[in-house]
VEXDREN-2710 file (C-alpha; in Angstrom, 1 decimal):
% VEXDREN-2710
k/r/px/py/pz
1/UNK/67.2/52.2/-20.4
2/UNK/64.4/54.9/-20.1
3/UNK/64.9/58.4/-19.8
4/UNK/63.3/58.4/-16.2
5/UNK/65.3/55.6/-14.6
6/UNK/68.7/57.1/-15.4
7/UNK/67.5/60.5/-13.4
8/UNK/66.3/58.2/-10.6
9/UNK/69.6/56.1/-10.8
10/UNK/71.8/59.9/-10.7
11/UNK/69.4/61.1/-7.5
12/UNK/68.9/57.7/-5.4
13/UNK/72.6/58.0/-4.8
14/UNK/73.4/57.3/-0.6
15/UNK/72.9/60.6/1.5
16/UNK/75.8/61.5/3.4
17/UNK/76.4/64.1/5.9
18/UNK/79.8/65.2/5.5
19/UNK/79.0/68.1/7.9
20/UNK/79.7/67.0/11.9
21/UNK/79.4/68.4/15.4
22/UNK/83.0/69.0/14.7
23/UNK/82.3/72.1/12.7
24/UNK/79.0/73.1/14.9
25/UNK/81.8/73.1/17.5
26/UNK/84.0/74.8/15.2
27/UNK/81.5/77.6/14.1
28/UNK/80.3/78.1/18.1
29/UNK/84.0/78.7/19.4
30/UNK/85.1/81.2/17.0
31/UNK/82.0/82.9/17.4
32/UNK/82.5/83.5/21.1
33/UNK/86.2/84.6/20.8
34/UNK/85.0/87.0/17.7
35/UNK/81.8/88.6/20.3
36/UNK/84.7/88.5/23.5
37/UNK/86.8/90.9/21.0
38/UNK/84.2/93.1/20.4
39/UNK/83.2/93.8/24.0
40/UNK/86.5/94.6/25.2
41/UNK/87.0/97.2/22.8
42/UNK/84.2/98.8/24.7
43/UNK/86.7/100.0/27.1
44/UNK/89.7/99.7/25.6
45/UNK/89.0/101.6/22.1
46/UNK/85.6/103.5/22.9
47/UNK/86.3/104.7/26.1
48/UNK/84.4/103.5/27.8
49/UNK/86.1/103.4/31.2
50/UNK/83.6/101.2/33.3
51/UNK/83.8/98.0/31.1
52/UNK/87.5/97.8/31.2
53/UNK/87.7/94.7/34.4
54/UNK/85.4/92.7/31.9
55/UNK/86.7/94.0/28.8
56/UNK/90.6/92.7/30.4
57/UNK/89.0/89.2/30.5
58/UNK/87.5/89.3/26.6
59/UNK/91.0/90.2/25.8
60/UNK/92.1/87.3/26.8
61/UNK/89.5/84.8/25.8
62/UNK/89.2/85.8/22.4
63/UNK/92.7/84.2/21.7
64/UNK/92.6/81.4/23.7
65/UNK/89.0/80.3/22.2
66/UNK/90.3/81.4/18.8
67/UNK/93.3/79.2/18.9
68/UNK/91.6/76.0/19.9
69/UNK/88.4/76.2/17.2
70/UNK/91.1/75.6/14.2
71/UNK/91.6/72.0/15.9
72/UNK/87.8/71.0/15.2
73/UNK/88.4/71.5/11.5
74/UNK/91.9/69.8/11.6
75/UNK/90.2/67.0/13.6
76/UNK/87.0/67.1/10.9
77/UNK/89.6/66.6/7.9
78/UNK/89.4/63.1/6.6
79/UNK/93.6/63.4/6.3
80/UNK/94.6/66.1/9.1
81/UNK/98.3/65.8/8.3
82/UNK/97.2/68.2/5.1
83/UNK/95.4/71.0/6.8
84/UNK/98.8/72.7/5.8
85/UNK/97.9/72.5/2.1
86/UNK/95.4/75.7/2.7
87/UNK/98.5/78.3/3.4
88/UNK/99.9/77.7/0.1
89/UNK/97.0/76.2/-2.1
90/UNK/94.9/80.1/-2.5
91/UNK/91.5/80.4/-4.5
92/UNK/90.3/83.6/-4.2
93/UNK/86.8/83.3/-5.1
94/UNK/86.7/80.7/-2.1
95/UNK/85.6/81.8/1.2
96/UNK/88.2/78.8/2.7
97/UNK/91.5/80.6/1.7
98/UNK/90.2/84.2/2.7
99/UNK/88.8/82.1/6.5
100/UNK/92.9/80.7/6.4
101/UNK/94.3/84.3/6.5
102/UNK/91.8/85.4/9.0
103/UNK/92.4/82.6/11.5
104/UNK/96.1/83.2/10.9
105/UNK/96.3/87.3/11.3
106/UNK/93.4/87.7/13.7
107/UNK/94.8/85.4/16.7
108/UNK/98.4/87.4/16.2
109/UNK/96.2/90.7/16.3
110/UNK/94.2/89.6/19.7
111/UNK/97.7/88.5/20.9
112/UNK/99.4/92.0/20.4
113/UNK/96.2/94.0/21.6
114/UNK/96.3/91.7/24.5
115/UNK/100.0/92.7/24.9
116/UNK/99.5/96.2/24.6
117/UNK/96.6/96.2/27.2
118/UNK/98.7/95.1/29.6
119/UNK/101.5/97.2/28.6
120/UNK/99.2/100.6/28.8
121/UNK/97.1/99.3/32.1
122/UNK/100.2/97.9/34.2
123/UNK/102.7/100.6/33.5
124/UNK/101.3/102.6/36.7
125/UNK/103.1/103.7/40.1
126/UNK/100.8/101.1/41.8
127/UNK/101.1/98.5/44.3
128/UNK/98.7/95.8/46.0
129/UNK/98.2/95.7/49.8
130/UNK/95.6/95.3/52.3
131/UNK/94.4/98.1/54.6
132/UNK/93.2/97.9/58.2
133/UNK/90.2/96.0/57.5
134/UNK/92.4/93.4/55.7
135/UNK/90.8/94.1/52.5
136/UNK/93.1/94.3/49.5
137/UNK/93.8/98.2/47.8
138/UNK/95.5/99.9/45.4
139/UNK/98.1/102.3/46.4
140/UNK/100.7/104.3/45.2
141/UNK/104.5/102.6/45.8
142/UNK/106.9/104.7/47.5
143/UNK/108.9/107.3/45.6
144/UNK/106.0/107.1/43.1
145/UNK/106.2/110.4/41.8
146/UNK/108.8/110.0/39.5
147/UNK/108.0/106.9/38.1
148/UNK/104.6/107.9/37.8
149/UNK/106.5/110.6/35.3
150/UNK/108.4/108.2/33.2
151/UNK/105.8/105.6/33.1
152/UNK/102.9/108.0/32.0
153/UNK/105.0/109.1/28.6
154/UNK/105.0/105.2/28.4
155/UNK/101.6/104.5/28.7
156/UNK/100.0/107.4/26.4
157/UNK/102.5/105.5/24.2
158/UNK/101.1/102.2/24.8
159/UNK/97.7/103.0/24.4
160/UNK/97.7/104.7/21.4
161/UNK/99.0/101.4/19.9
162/UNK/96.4/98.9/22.0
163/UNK/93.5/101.4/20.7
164/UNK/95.1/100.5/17.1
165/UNK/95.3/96.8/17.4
166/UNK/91.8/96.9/19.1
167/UNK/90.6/99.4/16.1
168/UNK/91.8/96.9/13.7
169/UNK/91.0/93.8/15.6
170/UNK/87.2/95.0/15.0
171/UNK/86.8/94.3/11.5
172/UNK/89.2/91.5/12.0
173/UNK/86.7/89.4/14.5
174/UNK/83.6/90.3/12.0
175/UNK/85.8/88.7/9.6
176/UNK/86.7/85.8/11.3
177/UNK/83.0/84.6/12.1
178/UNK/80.9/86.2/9.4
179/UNK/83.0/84.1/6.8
180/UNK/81.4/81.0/8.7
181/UNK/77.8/82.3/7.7
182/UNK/79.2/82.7/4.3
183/UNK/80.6/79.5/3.7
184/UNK/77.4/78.0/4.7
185/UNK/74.8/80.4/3.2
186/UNK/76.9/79.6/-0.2
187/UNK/75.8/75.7/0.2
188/UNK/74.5/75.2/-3.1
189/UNK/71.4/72.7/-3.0
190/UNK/71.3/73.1/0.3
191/UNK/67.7/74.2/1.3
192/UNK/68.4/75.6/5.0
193/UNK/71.7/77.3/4.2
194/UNK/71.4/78.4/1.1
195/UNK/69.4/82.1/3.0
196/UNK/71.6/85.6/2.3
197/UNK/70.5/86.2/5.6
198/UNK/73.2/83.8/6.9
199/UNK/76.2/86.0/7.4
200/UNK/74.3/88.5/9.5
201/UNK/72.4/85.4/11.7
202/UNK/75.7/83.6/12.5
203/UNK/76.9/87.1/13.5
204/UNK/74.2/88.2/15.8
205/UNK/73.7/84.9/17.6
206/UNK/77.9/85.5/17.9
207/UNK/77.3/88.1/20.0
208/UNK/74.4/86.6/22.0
209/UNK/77.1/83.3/23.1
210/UNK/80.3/85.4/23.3
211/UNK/78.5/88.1/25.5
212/UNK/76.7/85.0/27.3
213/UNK/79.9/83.5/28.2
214/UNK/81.7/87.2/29.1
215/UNK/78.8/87.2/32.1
216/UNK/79.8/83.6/33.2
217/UNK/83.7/84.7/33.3
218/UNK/82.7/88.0/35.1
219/UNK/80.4/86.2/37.8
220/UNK/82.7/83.1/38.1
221/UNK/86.3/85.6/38.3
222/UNK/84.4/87.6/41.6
223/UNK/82.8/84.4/43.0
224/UNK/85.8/81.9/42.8
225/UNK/89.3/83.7/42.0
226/UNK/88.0/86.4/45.0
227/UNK/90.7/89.2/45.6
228/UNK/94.1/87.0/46.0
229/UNK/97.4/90.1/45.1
230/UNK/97.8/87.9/41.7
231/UNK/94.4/87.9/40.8
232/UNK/94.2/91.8/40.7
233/UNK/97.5/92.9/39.4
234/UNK/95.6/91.0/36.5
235/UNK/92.1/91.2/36.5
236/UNK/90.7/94.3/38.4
237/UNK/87.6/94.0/40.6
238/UNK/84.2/93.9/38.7
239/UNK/81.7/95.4/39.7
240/UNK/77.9/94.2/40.0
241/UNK/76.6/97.2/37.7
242/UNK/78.8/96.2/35.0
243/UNK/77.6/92.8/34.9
244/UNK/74.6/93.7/35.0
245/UNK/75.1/96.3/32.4
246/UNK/76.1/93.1/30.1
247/UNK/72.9/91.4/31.2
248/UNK/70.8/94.2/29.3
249/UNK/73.3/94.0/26.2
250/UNK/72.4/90.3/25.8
251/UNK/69.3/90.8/26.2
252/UNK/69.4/93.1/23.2
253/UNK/71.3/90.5/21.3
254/UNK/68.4/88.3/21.9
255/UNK/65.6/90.0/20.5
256/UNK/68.0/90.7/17.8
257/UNK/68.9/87.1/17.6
258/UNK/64.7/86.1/17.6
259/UNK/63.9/88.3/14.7
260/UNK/66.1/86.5/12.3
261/UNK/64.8/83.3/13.7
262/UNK/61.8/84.7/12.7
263/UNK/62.8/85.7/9.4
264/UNK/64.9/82.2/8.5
265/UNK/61.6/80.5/9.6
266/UNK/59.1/82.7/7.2
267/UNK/61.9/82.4/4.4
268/UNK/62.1/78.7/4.5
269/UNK/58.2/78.1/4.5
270/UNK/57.7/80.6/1.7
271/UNK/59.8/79.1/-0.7
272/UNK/60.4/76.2/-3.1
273/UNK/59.3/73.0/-1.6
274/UNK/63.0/72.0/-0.5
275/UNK/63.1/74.9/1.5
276/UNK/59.5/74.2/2.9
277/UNK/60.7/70.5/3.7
278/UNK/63.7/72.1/6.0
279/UNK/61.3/74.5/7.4
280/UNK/58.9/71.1/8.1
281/UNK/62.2/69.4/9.4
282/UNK/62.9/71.8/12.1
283/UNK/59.6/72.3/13.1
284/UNK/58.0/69.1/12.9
285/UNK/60.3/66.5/12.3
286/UNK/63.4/65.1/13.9
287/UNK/65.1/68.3/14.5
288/UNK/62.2/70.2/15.9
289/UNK/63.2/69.3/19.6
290/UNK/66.5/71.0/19.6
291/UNK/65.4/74.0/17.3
292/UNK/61.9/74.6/19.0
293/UNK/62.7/73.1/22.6
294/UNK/66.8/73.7/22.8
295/UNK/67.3/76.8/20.7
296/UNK/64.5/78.6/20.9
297/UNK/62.8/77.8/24.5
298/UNK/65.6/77.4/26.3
299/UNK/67.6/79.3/24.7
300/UNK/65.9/82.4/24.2
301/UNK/62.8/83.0/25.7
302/UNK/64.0/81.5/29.2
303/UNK/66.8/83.4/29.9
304/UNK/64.7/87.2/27.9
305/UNK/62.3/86.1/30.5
306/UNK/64.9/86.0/34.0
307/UNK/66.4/89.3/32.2
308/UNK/63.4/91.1/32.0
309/UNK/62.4/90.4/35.9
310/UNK/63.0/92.9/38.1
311/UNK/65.8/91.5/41.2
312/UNK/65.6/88.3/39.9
313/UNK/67.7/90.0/37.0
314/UNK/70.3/91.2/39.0
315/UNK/70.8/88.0/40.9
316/UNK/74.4/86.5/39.9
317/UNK/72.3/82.8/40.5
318/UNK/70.0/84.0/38.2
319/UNK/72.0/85.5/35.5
320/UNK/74.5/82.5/35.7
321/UNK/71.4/80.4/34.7
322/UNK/70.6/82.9/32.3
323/UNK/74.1/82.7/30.9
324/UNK/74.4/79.0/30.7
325/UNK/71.1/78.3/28.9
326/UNK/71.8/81.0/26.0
327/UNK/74.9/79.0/25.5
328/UNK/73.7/76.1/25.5
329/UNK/70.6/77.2/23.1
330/UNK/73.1/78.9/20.6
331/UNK/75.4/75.8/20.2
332/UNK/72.0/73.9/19.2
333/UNK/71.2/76.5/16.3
334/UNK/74.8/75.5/15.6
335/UNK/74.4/72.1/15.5
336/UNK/70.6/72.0/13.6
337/UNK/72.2/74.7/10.9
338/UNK/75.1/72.2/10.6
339/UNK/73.8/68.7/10.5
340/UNK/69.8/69.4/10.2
341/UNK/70.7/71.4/6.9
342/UNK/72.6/68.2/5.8
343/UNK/69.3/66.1/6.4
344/UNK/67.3/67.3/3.1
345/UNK/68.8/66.0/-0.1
346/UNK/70.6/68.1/-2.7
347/UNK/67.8/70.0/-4.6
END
């Protein structure tokens, strides 16, 4: 046999995608729970006093949202049944075993921050009622005094441990979602992952969902759980300058979230002609209508465009759109990193 027929025999092997939506899926989740983490500890580590109503809800998404990504990768193994095998099977060098002790330590973290949270902002001499105009208060309970001076000592207690757990939980939710971009930006022979800038993108465009979501959450706890005695024991009113206060973070996160966009795209085309294929793929070819159209159009420049209106950006309609479209545009960078970067053959 010539020379040149056995390299065409070891390359014309079938091109699989082993890759699914299951792992886009996977890699979107944790990436809002690690961005709801972050924001909370806005209020409840830095102080800052005015994001604590939305900060209370991030709390409690990041572990929910946390909890369910692990069963898109269970789900993605060709033999679930074995997903134990990671908790006893450790390689170091591997970015899987150190993801398997930080989707095991950094749910139990968010759970005991969550705890403490609640521990530090519900140990108070306060009761729910409604005043004259029927509208629901806060008020001191009778003989309050006193417990007010046991449950104080408690609480100074109780928040030096939540601002702990939410000091450690920071580094913890990095963690958890920049070892996604690392796993992928190690891809060997894979032209669109193969970029350092990886880690960092996966990261950013975190925090542009997670922060996304956090303004759905806010807008959908003030227009449909309303003011009920349950509802705020639990979640405290929020009000409309702390939502829209989110609206300019994201916003941030967006032009942020462009410029490595930007700098993926110029990488790509100024590279080895793999790389320029990718580039070609998501611009041109099959892919371009979710990364141009999806991810970029509707995804970023729509909703930078309704937050940069005056009004029209502090319109809950309008920043509900906003919200959903960003979501919507970062699950489709998910999916074309995923499955697009599967689409060009092993160089």
């Amino acid at each position: 046999m010539d020379p040149n027929d056995s390299v065409r025999v070891l390359f014309n092997v079938p091109h699989v995608i082993p890759l699914t939506t299951y792992i886009s899926t996977y890699f979107f989740l944790t990436g809002i729970s690690a961005a709801s983490f972050l924001i909370s500890t806005l209020a409840y580590v830095f102080g800052m006093e005015k994001f604590k109503p939305a900060g209370r809800i991030g709390a409690v998404v990041a572990p929910i949202v946390l909890m369910i990504a692990p069963l898109f990768l269970v789900i993605d193994l060709e033999q679930p049944l074995r997903f134990f095998h990671l908790f006893y099977m450790f390689n170091f060098r591997s970015p899987v075993t150190w993801g398997t002790f930080l989707l095991t330590l950094y749910p139990i973290n968010c759970l005991v921050y969550l705890f403490f949270i609640y521990k530090a902002e519900g140990a108070t001499a306060l009761d729910v009622s409604k005043d004259k105009d029927g509208a629901f208060k806060l008020q001191p309970v009778a003989g309050g005094s006193q417990i007010a001076d046991v449950k104080i000592t408690k609480t100074n207690s109780n928040r030096k441990w939540m601002k702990f757990f939410g000091s450690l939980g920071i580094p913890l939710a990095i963690l958890v979602h920049g070892y996604t971009g690392f796993i992928v930006g190690l891809g060997q022979g894979r032209a669109m992952w193969n970029v350092s800038l990886m880690p960092m993108y996966f990261l950013v465009s975190a925090m542009v969902s997670g922060t996304a979501f956090l303004i759905l959450l806010c807008i959908l706890r003030q227009k449909v759980l309303g003011n009920s005695v349950a509802v705020l024991k639990y979640f405290p009113t929020i009000a409309n300058d702390v939502v829209y206060d989110l609206s300019k973070i994201l916003a941030g996160f967006i032009v942020l979230d462009f410029l490595f966009v930007v700098s993926e795209v110029l990488v790509l085309t100024s590279s080895r002609p793999d790389d320029y294929a990718a580039a070609m793929l998501i611009l041109q070819g099959s892919f371009a209508p979710l990364f141009v159209g999806v991810e970029i159009i509707l995804g970023l420049f729509a909703p930078l465009l309704i937050l940069a209106m005056p009004r029209i950006n502090q319109s809950r309609v309008a920043l509900s759109a906003a919200s959903i479209l960003v979501l919507v545009g970062v699950y489709a960078m998910r999916y074309v990193t995923v499955v697009g970067g599967q689409m060009i053959p092993l160089n």
